[in-house]
C-alpha positions as CSV (number, residue, x, y, z in Angstrom):
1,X,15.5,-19.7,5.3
2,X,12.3,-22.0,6.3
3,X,13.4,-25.2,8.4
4,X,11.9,-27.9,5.5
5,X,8.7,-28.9,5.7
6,X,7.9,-26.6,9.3
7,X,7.1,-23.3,8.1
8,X,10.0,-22.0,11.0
9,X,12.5,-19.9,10.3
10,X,16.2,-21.1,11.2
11,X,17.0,-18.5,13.8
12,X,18.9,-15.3,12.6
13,X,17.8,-16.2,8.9
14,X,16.0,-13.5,6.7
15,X,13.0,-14.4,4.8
16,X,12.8,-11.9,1.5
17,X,9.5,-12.3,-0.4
18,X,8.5,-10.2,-3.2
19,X,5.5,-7.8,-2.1
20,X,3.5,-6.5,-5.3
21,X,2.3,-3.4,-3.6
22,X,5.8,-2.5,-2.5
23,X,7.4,-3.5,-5.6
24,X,10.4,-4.4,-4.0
25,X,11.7,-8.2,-2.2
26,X,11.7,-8.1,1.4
27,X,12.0,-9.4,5.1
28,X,8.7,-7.9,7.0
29,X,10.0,-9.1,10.0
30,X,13.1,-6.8,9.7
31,X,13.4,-2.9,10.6
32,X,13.9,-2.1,6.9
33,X,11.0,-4.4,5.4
34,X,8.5,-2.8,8.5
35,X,9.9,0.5,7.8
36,X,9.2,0.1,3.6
37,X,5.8,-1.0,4.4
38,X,5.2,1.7,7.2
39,X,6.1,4.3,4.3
40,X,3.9,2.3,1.7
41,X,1.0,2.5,4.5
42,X,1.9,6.1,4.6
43,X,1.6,7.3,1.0
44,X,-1.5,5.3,0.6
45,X,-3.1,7.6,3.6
46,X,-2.1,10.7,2.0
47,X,-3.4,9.3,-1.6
48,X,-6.6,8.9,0.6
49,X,-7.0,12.3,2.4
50,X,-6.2,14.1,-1.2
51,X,-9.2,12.2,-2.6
52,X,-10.9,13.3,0.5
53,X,-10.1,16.8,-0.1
54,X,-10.9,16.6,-3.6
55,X,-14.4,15.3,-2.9
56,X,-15.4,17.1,0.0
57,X,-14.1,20.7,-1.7
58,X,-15.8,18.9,-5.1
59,X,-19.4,18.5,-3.6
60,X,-20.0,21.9,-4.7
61,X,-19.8,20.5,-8.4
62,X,-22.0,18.4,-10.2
63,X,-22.0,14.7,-8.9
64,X,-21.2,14.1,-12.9
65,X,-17.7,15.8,-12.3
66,X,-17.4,13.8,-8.9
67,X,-17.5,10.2,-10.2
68,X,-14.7,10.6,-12.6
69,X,-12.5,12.0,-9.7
70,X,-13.1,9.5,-7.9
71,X,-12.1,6.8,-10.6
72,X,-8.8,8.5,-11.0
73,X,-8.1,8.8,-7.7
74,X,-8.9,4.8,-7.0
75,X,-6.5,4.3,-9.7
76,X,-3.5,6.8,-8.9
77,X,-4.0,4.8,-5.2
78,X,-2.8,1.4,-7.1
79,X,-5.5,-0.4,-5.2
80,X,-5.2,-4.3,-6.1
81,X,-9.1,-5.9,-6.5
């Protein structure tokens, strides 16, 4: 809960806000909002090193066959422009 018009919290109060990337409402400032975007941050990684992967065991195919992996893989990562 803000304090109106300060942009401060009232002390103990939770602040949910829904985060598109997480798909979910939450508190960052709380264990379980830090911990939902810790896991978030962590998927995302592993998306990235499996692209990675992909490209680096890939660059022994034609670049033609690269660039659409790469397309896929930027979308399965949910990346918001």
């Amino acid at each position: 809960m803000l304090l109106s018009g300060s942009g401060r919290r009232w002390p103990g109060a939770s602040l949910l806000e829904y985060w598109p990337f997480l798909d979910a409402y939450c508190d960052l400032a709380s264990e379980d909002g830090m911990r939902l975007l810790d896991n978030h941050l962590h998927e995302v990684g592993q998306r990235i090193k499996r692209v990675r992967e992909m490209v680096c065991s890939a660059a022994k195919v034609s670049f033609v066959v690269i660039v659409p992996i790469l397309c896929l893989n930027i979308v399965l990562c949910d990346v918001n422009w």
